[in-house]
matplotlib code that plots the C-alpha trace (Angstrom):
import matplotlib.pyplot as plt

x = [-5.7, -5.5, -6.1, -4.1, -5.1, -4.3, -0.7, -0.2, -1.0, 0.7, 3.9, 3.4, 3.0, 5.8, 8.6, 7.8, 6.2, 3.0, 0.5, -2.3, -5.1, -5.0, -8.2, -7.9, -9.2, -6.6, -4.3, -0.5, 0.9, -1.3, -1.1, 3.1, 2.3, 4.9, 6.9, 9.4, 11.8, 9.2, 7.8, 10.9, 10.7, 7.0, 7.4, 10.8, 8.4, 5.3, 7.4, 9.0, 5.5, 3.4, 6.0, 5.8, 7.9, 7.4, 8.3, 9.8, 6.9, 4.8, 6.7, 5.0, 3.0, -0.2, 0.3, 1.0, -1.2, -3.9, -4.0, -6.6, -4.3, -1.7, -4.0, -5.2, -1.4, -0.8, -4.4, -2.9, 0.8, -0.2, -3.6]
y = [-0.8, -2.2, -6.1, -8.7, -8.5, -4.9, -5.2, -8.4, -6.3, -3.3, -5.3, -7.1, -3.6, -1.7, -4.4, -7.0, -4.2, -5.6, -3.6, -5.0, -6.2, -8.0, -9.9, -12.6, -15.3, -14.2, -17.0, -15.1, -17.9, -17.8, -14.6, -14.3, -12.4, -14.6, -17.2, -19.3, -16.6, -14.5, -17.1, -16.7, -12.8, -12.5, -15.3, -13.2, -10.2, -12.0, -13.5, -9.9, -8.1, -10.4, -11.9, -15.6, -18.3, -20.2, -24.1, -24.8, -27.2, -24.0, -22.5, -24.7, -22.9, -24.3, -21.7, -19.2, -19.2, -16.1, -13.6, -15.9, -18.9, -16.9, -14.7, -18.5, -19.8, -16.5, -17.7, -21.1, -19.9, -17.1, -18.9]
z = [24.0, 20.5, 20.0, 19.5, 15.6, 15.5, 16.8, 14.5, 11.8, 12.8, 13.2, 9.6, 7.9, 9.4, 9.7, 6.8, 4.7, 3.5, 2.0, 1.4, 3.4, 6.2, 7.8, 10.8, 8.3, 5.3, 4.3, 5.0, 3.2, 0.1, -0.1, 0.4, 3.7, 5.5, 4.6, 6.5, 7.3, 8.8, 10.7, 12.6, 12.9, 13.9, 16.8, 18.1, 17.7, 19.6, 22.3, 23.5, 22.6, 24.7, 27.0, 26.2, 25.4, 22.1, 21.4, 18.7, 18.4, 18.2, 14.9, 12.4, 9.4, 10.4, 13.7, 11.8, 8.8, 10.1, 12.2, 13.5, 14.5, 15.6, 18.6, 18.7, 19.9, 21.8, 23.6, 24.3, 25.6, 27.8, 29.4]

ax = plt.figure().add_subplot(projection="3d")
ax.plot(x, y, z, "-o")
ax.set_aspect("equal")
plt.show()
């Protein structure tokens, strides 16, 4: 079963087309990995994939700056 890092990444490659490479600790923003439209995409994406709800509290950039934080938020809403 792949890990919560793997399918982020997956989903990053095939659907917002980034190439390059991904670590848990790599800043998405930095690196123009995400930005605030895909913020948007990934959480629709997270929420079906792993069968959570989201906040809108919870789509903030901080959440979603590394694969780290964002297995850390999908940690927090499905616990």
């Amino acid at each position: 079963m792949p890990s919560e890092v793997e399918i982020l990444s997956d989903y990053i490659r095939t659907e917002l087309g980034y190439n390059g490479e991904l670590t848990p600790e790599l800043d998405l923003f930095g690196k123009k990995v995400l930005d605030s439209f895909s913020i948007v995409q990934i959480a629709v994406f997270i929420q079906d994939r792993f069968h959570l709800e989201l906040d809108a509290d919870d789509l903030v950039g901080e959440n979603f700056s590394t694969l780290s934080r964002i297995v850390a938020l999908i940690a927090k809403r499905t616990s």
